[in-house]
VEXDOMI-792135 format. One line per field, with one value per residue: x negated, y, z negated of N, C-alpha, C, O, CB in turn; residue number from 0. Coordinates in nm, 2 decimals. Each point is the difference from the previous one (the first is absolute). Glycine has a CB too. Example, Ala and Ser with C-alpha at 12.3 -4.5 7.8 and 13.67 -1.06 7.14 Angstrom:
VEXDOMI-792135
n_X	c(-1.32|-0.15)
n_Y	c(-0.57|0.23)
n_Z	c(-0.78|0.19)
ca_X	c(0.09|-0.09)
ca_Y	c(0.12|0.11)
ca_Z	c(0.00|0.00)
c_X	c(-0.09|0.08)
c_Y	c(0.12|0.11)
c_Z	c(0.00|-0.08)
o_X	c(-0.10|-0.05)
o_Y	c(0.00|0.11)
o_Z	c(-0.07|-0.01)
cb_X	c(0.29|-0.07)
cb_Y	c(-0.12|-0.17)
cb_Z	c(-0.05|0.23)
resi	c(0|1)
end
This chain:
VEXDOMI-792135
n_X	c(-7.97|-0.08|-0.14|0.10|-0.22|0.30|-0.28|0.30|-0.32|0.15|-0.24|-0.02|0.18|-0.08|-0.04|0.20|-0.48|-0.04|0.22|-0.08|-0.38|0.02|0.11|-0.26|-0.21|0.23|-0.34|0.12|-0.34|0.12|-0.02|0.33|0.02|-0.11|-0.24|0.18|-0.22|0.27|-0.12|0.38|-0.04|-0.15|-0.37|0.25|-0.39|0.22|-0.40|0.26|-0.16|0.20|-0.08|-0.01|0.14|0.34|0.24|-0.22|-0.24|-0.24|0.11|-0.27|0.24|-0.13|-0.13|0.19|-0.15|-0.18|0.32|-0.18|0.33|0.23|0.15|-0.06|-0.16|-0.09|0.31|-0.12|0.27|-0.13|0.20|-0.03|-0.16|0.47|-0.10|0.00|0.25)
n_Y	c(13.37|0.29|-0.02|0.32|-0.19|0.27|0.04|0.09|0.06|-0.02|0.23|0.08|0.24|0.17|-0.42|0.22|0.11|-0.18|-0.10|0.13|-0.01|-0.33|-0.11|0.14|-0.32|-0.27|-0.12|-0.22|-0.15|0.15|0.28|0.04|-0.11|0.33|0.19|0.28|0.11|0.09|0.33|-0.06|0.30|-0.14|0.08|-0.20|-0.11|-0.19|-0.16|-0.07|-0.20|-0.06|-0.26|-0.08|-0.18|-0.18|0.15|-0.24|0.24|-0.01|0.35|0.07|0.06|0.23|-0.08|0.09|0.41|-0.06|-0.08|0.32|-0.09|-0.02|0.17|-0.35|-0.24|0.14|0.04|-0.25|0.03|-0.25|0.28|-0.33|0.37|-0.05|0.31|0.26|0.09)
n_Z	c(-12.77|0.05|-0.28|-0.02|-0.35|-0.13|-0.20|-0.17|-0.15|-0.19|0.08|-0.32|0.12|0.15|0.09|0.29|0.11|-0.19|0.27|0.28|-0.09|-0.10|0.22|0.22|0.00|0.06|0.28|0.08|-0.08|0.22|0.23|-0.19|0.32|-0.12|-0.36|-0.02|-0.41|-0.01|-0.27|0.03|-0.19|-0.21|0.11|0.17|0.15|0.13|0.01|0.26|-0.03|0.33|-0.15|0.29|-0.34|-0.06|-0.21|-0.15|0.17|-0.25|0.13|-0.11|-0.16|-0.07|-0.30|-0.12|0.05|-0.20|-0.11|0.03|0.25|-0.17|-0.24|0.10|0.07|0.25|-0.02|0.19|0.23|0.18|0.19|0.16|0.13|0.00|0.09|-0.06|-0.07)
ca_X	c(0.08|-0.03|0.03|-0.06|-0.05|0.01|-0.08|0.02|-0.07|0.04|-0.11|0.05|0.01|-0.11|-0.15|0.10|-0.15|-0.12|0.06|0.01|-0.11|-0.03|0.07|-0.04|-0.15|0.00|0.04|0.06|-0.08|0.06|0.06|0.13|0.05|0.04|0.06|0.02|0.02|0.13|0.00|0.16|-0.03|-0.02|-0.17|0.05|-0.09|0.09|-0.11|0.06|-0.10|0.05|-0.08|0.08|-0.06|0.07|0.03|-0.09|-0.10|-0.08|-0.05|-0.06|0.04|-0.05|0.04|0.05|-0.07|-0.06|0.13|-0.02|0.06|0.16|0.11|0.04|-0.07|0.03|0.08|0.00|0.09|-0.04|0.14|-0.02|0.00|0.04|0.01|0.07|0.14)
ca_Y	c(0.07|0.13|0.01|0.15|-0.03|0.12|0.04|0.17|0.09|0.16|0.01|0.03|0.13|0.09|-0.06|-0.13|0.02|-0.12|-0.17|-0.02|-0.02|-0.09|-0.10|0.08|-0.08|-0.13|-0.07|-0.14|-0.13|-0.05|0.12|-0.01|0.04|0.15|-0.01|0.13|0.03|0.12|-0.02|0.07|0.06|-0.08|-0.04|-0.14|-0.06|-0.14|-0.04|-0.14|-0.04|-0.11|-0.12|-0.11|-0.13|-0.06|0.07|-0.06|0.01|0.05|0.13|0.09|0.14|0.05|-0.02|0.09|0.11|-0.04|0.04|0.16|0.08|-0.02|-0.02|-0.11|-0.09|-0.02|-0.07|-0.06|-0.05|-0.08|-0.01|-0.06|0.09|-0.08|0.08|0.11|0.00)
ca_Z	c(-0.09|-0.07|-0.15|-0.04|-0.12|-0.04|-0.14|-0.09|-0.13|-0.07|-0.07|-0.09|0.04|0.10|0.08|0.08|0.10|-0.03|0.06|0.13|0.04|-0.05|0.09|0.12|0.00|-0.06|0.08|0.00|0.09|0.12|0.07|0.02|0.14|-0.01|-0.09|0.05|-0.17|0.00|-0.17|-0.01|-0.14|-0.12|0.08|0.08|0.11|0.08|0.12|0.11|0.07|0.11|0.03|0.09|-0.02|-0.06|-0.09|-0.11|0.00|-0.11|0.04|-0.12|-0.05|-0.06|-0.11|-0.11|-0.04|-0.17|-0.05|-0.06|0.14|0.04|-0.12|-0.01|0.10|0.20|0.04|0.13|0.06|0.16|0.08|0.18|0.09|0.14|0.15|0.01|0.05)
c_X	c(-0.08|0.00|-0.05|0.03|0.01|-0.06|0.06|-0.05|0.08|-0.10|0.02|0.02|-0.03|-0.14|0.09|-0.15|-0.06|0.09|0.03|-0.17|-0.08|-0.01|-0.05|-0.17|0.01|-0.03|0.03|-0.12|0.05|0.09|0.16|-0.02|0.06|-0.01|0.00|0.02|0.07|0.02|0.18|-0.01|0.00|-0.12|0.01|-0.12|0.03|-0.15|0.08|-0.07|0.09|-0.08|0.04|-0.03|0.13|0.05|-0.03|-0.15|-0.11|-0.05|-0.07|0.10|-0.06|0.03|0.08|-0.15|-0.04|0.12|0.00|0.11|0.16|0.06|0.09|-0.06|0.03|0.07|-0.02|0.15|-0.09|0.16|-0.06|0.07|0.13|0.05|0.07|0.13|0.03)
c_Y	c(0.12|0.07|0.14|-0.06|0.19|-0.01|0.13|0.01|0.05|0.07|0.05|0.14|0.11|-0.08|0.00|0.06|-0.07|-0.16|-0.05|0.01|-0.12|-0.11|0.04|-0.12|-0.14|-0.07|-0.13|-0.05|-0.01|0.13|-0.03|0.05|0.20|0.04|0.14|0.02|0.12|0.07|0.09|0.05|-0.09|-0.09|-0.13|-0.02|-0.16|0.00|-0.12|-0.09|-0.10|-0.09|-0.09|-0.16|-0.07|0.04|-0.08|0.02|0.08|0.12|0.07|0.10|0.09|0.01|0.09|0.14|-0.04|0.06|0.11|0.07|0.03|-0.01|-0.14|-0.12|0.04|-0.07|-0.09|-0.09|-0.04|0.02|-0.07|0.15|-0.12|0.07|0.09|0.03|0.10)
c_Z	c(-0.06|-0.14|-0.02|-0.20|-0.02|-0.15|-0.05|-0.19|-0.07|-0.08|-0.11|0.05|0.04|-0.01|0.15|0.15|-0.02|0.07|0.13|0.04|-0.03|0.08|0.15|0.04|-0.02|0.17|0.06|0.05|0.14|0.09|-0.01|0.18|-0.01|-0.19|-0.03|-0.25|0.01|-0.17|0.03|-0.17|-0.11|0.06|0.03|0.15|-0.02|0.12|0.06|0.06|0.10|-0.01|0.08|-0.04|-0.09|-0.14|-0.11|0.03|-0.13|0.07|-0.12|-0.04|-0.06|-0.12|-0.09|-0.09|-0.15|-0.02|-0.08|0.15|0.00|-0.12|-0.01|0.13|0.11|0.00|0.14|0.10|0.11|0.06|0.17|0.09|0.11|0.08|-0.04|0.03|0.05)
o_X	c(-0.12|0.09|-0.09|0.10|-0.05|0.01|-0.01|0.00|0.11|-0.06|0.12|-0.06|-0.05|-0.11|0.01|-0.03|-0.02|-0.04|0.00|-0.02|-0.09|-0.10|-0.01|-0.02|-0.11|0.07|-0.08|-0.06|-0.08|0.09|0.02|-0.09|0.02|0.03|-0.10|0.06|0.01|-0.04|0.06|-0.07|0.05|0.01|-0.10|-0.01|-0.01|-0.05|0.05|-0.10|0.09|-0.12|0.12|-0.09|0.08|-0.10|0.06|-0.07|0.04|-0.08|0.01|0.07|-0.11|0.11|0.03|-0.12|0.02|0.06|0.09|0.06|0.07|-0.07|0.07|-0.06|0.10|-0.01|0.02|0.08|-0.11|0.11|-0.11|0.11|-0.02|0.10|0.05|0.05|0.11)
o_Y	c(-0.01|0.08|0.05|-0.05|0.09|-0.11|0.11|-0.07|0.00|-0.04|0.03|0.05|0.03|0.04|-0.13|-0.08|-0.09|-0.11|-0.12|-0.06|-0.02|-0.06|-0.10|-0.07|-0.06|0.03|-0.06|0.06|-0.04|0.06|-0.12|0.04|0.10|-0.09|0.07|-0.07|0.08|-0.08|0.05|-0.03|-0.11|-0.11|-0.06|0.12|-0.09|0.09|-0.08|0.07|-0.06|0.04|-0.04|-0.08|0.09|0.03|0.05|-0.03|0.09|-0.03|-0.02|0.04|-0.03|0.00|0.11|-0.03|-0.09|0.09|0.03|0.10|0.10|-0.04|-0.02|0.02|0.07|-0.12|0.08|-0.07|0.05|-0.04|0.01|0.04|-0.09|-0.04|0.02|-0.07|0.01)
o_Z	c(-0.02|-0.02|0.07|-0.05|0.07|-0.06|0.06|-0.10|0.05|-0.10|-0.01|0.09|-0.10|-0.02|0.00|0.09|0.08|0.05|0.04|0.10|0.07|0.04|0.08|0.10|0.01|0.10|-0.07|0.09|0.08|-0.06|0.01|0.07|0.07|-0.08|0.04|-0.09|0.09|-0.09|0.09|-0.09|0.01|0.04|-0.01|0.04|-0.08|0.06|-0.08|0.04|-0.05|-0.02|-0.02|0.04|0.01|-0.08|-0.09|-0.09|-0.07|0.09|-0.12|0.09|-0.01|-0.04|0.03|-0.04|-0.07|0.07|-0.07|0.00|0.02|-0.10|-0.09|0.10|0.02|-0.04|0.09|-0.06|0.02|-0.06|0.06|-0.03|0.08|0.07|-0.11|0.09|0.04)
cb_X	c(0.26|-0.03|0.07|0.00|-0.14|0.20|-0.23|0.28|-0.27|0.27|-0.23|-0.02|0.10|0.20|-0.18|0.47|-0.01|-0.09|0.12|0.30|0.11|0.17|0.24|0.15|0.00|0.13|0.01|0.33|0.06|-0.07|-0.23|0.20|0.10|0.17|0.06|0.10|-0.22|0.21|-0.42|0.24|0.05|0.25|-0.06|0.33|-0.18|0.43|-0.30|0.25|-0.32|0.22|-0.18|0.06|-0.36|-0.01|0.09|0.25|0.08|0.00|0.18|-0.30|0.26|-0.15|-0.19|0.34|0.10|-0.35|-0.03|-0.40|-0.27|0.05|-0.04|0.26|-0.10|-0.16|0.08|-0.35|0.32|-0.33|0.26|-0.04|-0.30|-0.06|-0.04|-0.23|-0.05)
cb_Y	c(-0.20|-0.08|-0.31|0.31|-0.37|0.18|-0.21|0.10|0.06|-0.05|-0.04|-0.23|-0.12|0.21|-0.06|0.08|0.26|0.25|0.13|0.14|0.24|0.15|0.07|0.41|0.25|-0.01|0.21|-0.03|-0.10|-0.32|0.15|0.03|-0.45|0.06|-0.30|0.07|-0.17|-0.10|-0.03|-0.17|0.29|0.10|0.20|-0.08|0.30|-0.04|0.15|0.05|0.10|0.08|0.07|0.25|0.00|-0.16|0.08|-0.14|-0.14|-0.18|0.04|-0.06|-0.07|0.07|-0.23|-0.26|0.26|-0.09|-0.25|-0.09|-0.23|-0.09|0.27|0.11|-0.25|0.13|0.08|0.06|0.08|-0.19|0.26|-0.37|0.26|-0.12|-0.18|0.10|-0.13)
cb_Z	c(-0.04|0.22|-0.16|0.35|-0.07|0.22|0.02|0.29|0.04|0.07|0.17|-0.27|0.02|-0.03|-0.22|-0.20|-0.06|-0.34|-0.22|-0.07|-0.08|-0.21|-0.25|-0.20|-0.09|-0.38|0.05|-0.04|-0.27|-0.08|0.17|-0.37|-0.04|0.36|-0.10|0.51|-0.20|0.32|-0.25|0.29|0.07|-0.15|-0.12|-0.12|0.08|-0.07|-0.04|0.02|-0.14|0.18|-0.16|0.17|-0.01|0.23|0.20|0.05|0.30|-0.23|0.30|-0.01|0.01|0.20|0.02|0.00|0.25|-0.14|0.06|-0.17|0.12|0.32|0.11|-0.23|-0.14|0.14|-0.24|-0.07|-0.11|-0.01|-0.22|-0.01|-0.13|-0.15|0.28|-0.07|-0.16)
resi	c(0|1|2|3|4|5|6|7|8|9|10|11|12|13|14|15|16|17|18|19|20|21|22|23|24|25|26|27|28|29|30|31|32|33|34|35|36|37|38|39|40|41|42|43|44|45|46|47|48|49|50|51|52|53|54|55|56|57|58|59|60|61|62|63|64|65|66|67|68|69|70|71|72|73|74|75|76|77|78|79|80|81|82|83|84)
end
């Protein structure tokens, strides 16, 4: 099975660079199968990551930024990869 671990930010206001440069250097213990980072307006950075492993599996993720960075907690989500359409 195919798990993708989604992470989103918000950063504080004209940080959302310091935050995609932040999340850009974070690194995992363990390699993903794939992981692609992304930012959208309101300095928002979403990082994905693929894992070939079980949707209770213990994976790394990336921590939470210092709270001078962001305007609210990291949001996290796990979804089962079930293909394309």
């Amino acid at each position: 099975m195919t798990l993708a671990l989604m992470w989103e930010a918000r950063a504080v206001p004209g940080r959302g660079e310091d935050l995609l440069t932040w999340a850009r250097a974070q690194g995992l213990p363990a390699e993903p199968l794939r992981r692609e980072t992304f930012r959208a307006p309101g300095d928002r950075v979403l990082v994905i990551t693929w894992w070939d492993a079980p949707y209770d599996a213990k994976l790394p993720e990336l921590p939470d930024p210092d709270g001078e960075l962001v305007t609210r907690a990291v949001h996290r989500w796990r979804f089962e990869v079930v293909g394309e359409e």
